[in-house]
TORDOVO-484397 format. One record per atom (N, C-alpha, C): atom name; z, x, y. Coordinates in steps of 0.05 Angstrom, whole numbers, plus 5000, padded with zeros to 4 digits. Layout:
// TORDOVO-484397
 atom   up east north
   CA    Z    X     Y
...
This chain:
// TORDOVO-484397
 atom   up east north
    N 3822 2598  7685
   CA 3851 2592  7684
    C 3858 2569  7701
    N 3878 2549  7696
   CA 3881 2526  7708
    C 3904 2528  7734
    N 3908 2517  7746
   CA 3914 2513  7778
    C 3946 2531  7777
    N 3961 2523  7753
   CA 3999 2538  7755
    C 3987 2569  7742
    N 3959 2573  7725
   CA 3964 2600  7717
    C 3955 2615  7753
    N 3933 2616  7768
   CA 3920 2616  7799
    C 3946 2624  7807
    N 3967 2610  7803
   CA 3986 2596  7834
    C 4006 2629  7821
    N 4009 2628  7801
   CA 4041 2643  7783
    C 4025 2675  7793
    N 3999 2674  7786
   CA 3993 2705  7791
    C 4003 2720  7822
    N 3999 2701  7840
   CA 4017 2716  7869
    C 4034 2714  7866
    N 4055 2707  7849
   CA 4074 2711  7851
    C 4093 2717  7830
    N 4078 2733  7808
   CA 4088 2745  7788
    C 4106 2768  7794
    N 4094 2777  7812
   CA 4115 2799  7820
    C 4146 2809  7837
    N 4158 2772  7844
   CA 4177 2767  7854
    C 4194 2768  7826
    N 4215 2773  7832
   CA 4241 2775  7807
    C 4234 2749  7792
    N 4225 2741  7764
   CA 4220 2716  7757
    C 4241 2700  7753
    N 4266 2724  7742
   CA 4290 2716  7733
    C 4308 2697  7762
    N 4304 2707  7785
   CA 4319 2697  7809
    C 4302 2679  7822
    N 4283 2669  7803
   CA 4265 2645  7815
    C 4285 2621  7824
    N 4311 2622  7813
   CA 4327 2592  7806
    C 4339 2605  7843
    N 4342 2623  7861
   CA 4356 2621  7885
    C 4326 2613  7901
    N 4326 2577  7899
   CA 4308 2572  7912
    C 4326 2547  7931
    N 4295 2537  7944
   CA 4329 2506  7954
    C 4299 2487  7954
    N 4308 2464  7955
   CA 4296 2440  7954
    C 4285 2426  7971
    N 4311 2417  7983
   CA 4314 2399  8020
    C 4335 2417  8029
    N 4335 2412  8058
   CA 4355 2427  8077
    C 4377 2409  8088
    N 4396 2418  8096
   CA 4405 2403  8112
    C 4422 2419  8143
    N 4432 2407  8154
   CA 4439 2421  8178
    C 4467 2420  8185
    N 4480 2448  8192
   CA 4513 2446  8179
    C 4518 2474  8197
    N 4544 2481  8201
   CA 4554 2509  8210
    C 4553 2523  8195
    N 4542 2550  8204
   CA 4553 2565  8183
    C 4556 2603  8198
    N 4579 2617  8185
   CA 4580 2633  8192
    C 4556 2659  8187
    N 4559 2668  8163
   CA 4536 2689  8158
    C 4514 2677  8148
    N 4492 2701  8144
   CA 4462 2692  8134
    C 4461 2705  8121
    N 4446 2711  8095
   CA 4440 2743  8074
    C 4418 2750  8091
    N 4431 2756  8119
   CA 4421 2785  8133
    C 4436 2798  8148
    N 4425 2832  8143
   CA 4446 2853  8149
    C 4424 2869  8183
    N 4446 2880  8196
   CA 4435 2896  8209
    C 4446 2928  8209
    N 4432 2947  8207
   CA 4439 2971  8210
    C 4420 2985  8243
    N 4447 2996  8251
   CA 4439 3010  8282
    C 4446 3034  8275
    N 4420 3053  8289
   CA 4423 3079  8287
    C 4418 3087  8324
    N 4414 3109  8333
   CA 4413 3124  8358
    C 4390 3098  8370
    N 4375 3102  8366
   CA 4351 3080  8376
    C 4329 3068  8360
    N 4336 3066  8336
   CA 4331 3050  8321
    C 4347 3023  8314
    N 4332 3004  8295
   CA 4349 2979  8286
    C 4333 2961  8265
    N 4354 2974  8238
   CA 4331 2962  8210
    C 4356 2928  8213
    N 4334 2902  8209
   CA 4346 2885  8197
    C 4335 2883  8167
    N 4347 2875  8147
   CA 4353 2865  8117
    C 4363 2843  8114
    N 4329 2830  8107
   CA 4333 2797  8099
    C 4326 2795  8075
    N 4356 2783  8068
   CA 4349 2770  8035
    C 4324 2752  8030
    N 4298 2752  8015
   CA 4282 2734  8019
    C 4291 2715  7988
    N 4277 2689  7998
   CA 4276 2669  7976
    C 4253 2667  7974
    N 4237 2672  7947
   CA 4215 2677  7946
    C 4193 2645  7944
    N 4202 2624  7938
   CA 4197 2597  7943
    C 4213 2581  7947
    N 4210 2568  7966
   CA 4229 2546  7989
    C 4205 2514  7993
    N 4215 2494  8005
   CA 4210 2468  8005
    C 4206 2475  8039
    N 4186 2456  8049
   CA 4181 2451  8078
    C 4199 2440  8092
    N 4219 2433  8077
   CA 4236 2425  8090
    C 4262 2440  8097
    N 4256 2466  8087
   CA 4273 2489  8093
    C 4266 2499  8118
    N 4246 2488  8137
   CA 4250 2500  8162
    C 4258 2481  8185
    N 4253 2494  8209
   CA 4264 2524  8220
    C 4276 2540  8202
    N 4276 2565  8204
   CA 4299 2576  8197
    C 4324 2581  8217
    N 4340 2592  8215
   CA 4367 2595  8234
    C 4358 2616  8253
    N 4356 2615  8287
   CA 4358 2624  8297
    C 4369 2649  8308
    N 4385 2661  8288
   CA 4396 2683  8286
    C 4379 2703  8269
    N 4368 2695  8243
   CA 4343 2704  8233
    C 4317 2712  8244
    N 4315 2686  8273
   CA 4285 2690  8282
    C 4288 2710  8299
    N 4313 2715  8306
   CA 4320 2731  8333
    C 4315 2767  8315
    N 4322 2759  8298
   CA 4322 2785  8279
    C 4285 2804  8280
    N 4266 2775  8262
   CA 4242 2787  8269
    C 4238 2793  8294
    N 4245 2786  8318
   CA 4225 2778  8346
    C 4245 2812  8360
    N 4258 2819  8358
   CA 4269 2849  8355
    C 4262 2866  8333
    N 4240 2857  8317
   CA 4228 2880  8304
    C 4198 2885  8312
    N 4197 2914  8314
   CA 4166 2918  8314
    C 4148 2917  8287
    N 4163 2926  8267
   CA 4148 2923  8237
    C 4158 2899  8221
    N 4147 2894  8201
   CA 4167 2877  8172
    C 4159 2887  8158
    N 4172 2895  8132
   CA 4166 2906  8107
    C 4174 2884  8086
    N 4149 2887  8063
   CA 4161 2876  8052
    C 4162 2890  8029
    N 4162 2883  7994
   CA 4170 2886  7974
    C 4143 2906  7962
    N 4129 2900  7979
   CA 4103 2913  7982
    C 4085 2897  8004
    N 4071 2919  8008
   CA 4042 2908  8033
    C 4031 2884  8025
    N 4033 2859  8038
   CA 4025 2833  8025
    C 3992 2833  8047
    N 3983 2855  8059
   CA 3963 2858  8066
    C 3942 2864  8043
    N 3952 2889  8030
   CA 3943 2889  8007
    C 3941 2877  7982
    N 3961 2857  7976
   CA 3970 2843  7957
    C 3958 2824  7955
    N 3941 2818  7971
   CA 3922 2792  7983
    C 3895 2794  7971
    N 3887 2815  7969
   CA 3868 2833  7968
    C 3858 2817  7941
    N 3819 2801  7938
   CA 3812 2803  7901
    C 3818 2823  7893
    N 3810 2850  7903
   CA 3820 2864  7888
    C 3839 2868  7870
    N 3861 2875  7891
   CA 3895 2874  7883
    C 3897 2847  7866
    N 3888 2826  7865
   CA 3890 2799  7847
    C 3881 2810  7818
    N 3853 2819  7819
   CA 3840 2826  7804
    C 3854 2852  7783
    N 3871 2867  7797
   CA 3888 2893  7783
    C 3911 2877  7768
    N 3924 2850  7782
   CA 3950 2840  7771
    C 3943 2835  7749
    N 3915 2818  7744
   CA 3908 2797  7724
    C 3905 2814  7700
    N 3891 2830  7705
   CA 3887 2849  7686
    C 3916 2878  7677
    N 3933 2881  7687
   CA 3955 2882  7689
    C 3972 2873  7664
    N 3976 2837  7662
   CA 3975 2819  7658
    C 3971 2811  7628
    N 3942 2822  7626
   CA 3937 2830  7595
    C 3936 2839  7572
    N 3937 2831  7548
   CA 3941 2847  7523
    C 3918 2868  7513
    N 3913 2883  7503
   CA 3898 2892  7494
    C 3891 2903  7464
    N 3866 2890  7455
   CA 3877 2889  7425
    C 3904 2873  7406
    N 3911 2858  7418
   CA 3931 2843  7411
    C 3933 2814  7421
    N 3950 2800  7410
   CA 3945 2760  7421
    C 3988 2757  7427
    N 3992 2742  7445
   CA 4015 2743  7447
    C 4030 2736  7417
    N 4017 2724  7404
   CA 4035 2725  7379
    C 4030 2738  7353
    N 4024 2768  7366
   CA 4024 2783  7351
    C 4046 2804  7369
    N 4056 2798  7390
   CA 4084 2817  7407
    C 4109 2804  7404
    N 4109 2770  7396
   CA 4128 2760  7398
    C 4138 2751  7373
    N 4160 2737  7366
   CA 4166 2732  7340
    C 4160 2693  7334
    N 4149 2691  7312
   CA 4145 2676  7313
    C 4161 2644  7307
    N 4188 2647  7313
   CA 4212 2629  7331
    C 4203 2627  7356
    N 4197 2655  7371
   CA 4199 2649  7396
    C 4170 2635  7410
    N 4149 2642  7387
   CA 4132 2627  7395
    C 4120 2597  7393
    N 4138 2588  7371
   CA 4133 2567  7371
    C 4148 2544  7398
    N 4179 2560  7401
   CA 4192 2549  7421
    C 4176 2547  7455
    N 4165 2577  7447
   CA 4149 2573  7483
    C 4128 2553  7478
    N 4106 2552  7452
   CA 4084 2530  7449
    C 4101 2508  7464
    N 4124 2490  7448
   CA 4142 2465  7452
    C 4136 2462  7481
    N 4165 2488  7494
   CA 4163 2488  7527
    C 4135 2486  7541
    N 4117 2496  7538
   CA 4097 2493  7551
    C 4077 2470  7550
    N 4089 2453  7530
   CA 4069 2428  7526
    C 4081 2412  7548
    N 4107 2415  7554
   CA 4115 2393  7575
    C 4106 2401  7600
    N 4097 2421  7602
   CA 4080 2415  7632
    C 4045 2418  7627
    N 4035 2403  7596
   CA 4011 2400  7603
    C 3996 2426  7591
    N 4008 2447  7584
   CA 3999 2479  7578
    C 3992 2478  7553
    N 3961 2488  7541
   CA 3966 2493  7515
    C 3969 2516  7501
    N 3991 2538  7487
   CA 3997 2567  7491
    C 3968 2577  7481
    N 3957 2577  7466
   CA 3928 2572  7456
    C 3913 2592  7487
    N 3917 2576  7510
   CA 3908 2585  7533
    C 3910 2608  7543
    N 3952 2624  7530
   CA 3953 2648  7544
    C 3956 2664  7524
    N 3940 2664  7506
   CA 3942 2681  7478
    C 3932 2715  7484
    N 3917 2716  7510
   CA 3916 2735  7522
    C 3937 2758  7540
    N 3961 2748  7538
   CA 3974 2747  7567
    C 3995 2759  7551
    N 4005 2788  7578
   CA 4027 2798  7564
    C 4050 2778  7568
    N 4076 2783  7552
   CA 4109 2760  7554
    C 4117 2763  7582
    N 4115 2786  7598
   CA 4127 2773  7631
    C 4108 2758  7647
    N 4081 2757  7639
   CA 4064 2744  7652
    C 4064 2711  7645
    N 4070 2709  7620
   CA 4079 2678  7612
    C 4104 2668  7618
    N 4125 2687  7626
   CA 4147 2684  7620
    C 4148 2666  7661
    N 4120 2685  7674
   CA 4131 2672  7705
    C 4116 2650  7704
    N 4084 2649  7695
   CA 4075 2626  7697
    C 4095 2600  7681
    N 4105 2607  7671
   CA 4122 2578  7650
    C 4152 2576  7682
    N 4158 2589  7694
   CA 4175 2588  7709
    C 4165 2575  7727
    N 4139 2585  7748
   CA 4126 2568  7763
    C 4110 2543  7756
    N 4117 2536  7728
   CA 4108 2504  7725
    C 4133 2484  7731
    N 4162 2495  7721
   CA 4184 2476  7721
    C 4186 2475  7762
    N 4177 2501  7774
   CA 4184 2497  7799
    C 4160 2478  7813
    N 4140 2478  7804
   CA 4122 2468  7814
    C 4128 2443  7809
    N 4140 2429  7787
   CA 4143 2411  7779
    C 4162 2395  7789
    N 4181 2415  7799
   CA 4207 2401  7820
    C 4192 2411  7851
    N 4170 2400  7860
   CA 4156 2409  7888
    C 4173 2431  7915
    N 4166 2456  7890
   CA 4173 2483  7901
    C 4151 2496  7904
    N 4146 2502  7922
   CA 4120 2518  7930
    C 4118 2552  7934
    N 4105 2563  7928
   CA 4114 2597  7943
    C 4098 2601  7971
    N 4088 2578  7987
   CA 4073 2575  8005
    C 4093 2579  8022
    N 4116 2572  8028
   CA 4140 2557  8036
    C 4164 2585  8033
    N 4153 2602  8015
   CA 4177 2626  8016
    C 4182 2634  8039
    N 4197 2655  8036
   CA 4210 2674  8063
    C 4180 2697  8072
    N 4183 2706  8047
   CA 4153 2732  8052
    C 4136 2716  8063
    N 4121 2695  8048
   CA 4098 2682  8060
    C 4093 2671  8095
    N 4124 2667  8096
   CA 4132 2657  8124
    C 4122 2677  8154
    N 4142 2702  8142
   CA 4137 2720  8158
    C 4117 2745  8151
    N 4106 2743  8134
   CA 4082 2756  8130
    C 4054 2738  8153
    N 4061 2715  8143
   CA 4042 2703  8165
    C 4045 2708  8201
    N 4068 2696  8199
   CA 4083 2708  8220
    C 4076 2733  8243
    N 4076 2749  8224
   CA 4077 2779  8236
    C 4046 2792  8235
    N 4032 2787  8221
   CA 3997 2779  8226
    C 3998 2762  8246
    N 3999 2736  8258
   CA 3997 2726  8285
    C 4011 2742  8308
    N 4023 2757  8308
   CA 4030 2768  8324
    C 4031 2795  8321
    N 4005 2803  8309
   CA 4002 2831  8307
    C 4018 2852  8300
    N 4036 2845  8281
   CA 4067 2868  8279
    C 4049 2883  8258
    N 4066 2908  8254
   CA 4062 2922  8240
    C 4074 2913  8214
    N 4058 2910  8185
   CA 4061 2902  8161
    C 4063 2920  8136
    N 4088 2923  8127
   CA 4082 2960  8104
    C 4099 2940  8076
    N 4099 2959  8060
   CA 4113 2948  8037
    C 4132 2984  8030
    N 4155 2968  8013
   CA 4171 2983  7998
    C 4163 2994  7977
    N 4142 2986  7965
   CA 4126 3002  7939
    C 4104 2991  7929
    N 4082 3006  7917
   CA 4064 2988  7911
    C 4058 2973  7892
    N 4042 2964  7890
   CA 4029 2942  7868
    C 4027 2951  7848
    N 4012 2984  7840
   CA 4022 2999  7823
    C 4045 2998  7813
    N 4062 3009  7819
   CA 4099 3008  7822
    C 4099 2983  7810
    N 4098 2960  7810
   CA 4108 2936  7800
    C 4090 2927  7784
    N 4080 2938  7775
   CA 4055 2927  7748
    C 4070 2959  7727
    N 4084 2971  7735
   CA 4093 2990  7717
    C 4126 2980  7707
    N 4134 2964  7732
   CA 4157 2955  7719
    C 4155 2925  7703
    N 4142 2913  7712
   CA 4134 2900  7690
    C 4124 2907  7657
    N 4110 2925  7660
   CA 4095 2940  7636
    C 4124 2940  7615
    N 4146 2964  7640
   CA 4167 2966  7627
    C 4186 2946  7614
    N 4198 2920  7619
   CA 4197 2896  7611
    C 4183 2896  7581
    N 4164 2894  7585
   CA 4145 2889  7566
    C 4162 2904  7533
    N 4155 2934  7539
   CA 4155 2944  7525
    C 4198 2946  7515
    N 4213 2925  7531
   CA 4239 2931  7521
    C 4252 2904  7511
    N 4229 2879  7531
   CA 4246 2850  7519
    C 4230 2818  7511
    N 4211 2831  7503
   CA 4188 2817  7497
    C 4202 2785  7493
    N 4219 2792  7465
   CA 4231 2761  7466
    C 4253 2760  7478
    N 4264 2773  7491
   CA 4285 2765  7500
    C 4287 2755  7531
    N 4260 2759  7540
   CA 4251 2754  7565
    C 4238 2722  7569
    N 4223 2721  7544
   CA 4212 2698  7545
    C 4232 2670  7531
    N 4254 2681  7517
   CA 4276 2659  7511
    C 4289 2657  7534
    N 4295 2681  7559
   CA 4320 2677  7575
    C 4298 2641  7602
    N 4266 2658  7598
   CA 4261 2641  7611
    C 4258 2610  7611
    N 4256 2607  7576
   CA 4266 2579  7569
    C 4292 2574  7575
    N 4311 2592  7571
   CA 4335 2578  7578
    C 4337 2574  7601
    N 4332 2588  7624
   CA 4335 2586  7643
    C 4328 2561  7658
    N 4306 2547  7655
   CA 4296 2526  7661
    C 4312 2508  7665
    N 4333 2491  7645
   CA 4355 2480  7650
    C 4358 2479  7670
    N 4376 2506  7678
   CA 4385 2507  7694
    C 4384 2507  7723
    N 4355 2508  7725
   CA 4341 2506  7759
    C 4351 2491  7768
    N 4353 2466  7760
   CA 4346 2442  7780
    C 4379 2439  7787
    N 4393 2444  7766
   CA 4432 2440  7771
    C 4444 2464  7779
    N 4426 2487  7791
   CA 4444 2504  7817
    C 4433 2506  7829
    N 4413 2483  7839
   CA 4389 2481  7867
    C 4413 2490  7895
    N 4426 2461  7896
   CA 4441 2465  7914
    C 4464 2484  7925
    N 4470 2491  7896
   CA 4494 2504  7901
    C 4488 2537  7906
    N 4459 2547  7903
   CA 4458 2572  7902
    C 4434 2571  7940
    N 4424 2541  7938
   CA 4415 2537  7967
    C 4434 2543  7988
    N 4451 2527  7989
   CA 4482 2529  8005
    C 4493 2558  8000
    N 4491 2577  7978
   CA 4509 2593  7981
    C 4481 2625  7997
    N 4455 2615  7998
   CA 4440 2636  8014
    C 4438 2624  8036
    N 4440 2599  8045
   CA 4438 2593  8069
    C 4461 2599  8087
    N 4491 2598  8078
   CA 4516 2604  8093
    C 4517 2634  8082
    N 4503 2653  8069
   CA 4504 2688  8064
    C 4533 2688  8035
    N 4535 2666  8025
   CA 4550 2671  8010
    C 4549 2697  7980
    N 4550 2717  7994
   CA 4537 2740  7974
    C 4553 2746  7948
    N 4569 2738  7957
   CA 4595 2743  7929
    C 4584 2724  7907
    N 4586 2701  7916
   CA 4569 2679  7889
    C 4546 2687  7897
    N 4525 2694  7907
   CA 4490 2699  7894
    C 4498 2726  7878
    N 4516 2745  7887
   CA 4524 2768  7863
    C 4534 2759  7830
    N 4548 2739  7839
   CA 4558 2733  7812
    C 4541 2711  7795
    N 4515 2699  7812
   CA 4496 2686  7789
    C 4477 2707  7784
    N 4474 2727  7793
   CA 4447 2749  7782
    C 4471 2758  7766
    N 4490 2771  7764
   CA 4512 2787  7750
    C 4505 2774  7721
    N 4516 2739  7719
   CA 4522 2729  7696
    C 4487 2731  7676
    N 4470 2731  7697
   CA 4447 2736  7675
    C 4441 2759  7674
    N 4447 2786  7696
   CA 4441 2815  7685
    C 4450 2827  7666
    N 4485 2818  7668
   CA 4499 2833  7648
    C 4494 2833  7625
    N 4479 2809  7619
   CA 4471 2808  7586
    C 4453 2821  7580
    N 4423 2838  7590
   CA 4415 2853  7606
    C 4399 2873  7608
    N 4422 2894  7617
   CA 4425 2917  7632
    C 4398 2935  7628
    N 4378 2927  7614
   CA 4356 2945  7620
    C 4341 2933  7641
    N 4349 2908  7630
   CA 4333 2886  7659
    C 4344 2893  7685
    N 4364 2892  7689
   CA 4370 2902  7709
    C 4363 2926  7725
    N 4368 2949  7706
   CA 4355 2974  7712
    C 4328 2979  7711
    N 4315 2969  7705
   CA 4285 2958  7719
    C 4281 2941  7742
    N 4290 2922  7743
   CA 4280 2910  7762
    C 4294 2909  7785
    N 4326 2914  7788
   CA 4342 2919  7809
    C 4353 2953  7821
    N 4358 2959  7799
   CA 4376 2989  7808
    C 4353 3015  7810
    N 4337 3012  7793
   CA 4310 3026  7794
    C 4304 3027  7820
    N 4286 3005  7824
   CA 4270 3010  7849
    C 4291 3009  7876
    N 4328 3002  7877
   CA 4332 3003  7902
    C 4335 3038  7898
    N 4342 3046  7883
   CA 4342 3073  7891
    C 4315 3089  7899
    N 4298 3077  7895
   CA 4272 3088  7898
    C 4268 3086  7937
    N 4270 3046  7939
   CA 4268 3043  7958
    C 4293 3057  7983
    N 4305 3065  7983
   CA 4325 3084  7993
    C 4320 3107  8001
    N 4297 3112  7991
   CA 4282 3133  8005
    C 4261 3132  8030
    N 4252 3112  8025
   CA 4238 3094  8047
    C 4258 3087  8071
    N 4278 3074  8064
   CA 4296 3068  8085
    C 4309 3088  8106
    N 4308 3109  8089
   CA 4326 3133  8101
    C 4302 3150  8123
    N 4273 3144  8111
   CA 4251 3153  8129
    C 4253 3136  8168
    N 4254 3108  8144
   CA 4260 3090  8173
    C 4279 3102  8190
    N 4302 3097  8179
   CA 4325 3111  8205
    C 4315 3133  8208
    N 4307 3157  8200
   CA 4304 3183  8214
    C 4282 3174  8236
    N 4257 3165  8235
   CA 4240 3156  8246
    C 4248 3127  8271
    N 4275 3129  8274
   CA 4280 3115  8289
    C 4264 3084  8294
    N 4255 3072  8273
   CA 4246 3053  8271
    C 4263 3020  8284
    N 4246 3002  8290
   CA 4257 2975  8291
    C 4243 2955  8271
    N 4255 2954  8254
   CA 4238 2941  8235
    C 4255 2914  8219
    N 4247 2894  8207
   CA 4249 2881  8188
    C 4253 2879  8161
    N 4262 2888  8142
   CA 4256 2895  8113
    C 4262 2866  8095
    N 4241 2849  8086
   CA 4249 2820  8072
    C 4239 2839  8045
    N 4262 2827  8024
   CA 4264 2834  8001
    C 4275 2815  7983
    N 4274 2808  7966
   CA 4289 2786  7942
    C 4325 2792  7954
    N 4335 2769  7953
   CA 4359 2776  7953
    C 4384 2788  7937
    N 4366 2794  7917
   CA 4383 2811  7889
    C 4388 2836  7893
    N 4365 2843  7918
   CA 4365 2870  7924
    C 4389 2884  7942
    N 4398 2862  7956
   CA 4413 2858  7976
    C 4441 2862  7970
    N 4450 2842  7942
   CA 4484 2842  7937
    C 4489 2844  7922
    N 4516 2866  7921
   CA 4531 2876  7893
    C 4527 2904  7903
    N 4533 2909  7868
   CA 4542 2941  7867
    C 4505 2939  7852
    N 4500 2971  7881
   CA 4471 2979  7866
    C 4450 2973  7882
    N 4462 2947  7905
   CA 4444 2937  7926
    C 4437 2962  7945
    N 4417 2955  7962
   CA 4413 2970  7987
    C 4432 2972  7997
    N 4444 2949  8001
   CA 4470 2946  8021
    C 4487 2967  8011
    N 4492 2962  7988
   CA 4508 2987  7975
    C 4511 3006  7979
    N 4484 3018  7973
   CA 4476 3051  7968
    C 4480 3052  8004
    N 4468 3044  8021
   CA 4474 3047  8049
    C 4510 3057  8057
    N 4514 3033  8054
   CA 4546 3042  8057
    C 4552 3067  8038
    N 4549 3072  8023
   CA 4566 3089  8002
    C 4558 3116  8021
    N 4528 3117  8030
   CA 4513 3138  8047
    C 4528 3139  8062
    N 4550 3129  8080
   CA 4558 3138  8108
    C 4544 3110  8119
    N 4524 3095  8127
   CA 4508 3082  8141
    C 4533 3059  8152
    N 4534 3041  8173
   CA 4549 3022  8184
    C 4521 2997  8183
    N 4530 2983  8163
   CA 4508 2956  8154
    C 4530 2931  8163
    N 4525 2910  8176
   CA 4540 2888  8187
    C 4519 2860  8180
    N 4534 2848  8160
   CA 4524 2821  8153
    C 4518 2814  8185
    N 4506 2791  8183
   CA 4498 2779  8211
    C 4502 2746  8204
């Protein structure tokens, strides 16, 4: 497999759809909030950081209010154990994951939609020929991580990668919110509900990366959660199984986890996609609705 299919498999399992809340270049400016929350319990203290799952080198530092966040946690969690996630193994389970069986992608898709992805994928060099193997969410991220690769977005450069590294140099404790399992089942699920409708939203979507770079950079860098709610909103609502797979599903899942943390009086970290974070359905959500006192930061 060639260098964007390698690169897309770590990171097939970040929301593909919210690939576009990425940023480019930085710049340096006031700002009041961050998409991060803190929740205080008796002697515990979970922070919840929106992560951006690929960012430009020139997105750091990050804001000092953030770093202050890890350096007061004993753990980070992420979306899962990126200890494990690291793993040939665990590479080895995605890939195959990944795959069709007894079948060629255009025998799952319709053949409109395949000729349109062939088109899309010739412009970055791809011949579909190549992923005739490969289930539709697995093409649907690698074709996403070519347009980002292509505008020099890296997932080297994300939030997870950041402090996953991070927190291995300094020995923290490293867990995840669900496993690798868990997200090779919600994908599966995908599969089996939007075959084309997954792989057209991801052509369309393309467009649009590059013309709400800034405006969705600026609106996670100042915590503007109302607009990052209302750009996942305008592509969930059309939807709603998507959504209930990949957002409302697992936060209710993960909510169980969280609620272990506070009993267990934990100080921890939790970096998660930021979809997870805002609206109705978020952690943030279900927290408050619980009784919990969550305070943007």
């Amino acid at each position: 497999m060639n260098k964007i299919g390698n690169s897309s498999i770590k990171t097939c399992f970040g929301l593909w759809l919210f690939c576009i809340l990425i940023a480019h270049n930085s710049q340096t400016y006031a700002q009041d909030y961050h998409c991060l929350w803190k929740l205080s319990s008796r002697k515990g203290t979970l922070f919840f950081l929106g992560s951006v799952h690929l960012l430009s080198e020139a997105d750091y530092p990050l804001d000092p209010c953030i770093e202050n966040a890890y350096e007061n946690s004993e753990a980070v969690y992420f979306e899962v154990n990126m200890d494990s996630a690291s793993s040939m193994r665990t590479q080895q389970k995605i890939m195959m994951a990944g795959m069709l069986k007894n079948q060629t992608l255009a025998d799952v898709i319709s053949d409109s939609t395949y000729q349109i992805l062939a088109r899309e994928l010739e412009k970055y060099g791809i011949q579909i020929s190549m992923l005739s193997g490969l289930k539709p969410w697995m093409v649907a991220s690698m074709l996403t991580m070519a347009k980002l690769n292509a505008l020099g977005i890296d997932q080297q450069y994300g939030i997870d990668q950041y402090y996953y590294h991070k927190a291995k140099h300094d020995n923290k404790r490293i867990g995840g919110m669900e496993s690798i399992e868990d997200q090779i089942r919600c994908f599966d699920a995908l599969d089996n509900e939007l075959k084309d409708d997954m792989l057209l939203e991801s052509i369309q979507s393309l467009d649009d990366i590059e013309s709400e770079f800034f405006h969705l950079k600026n609106a996670w860098k100042t915590g503007q959660t109302a607009e990052i709610d209302s750009v996942i909103n305008r592509h969930m609502n059309e939807y709603p199984e998507l959504k209930k797979i990949l957002l409302d599903g697992r936060n209710n899942r993960w909510m169980q986890r969280v609620e272990r943390m506070i009993e267990n009086q934990e100080k921890a970290m939790i970096v998660v996609g930021t979809g997870h974070l805002v609206g109705e359905g978020s952690l943030i959500h279900l927290l408050r609705d619980r009784g919990y006192k969550v305070r943007q930061m």
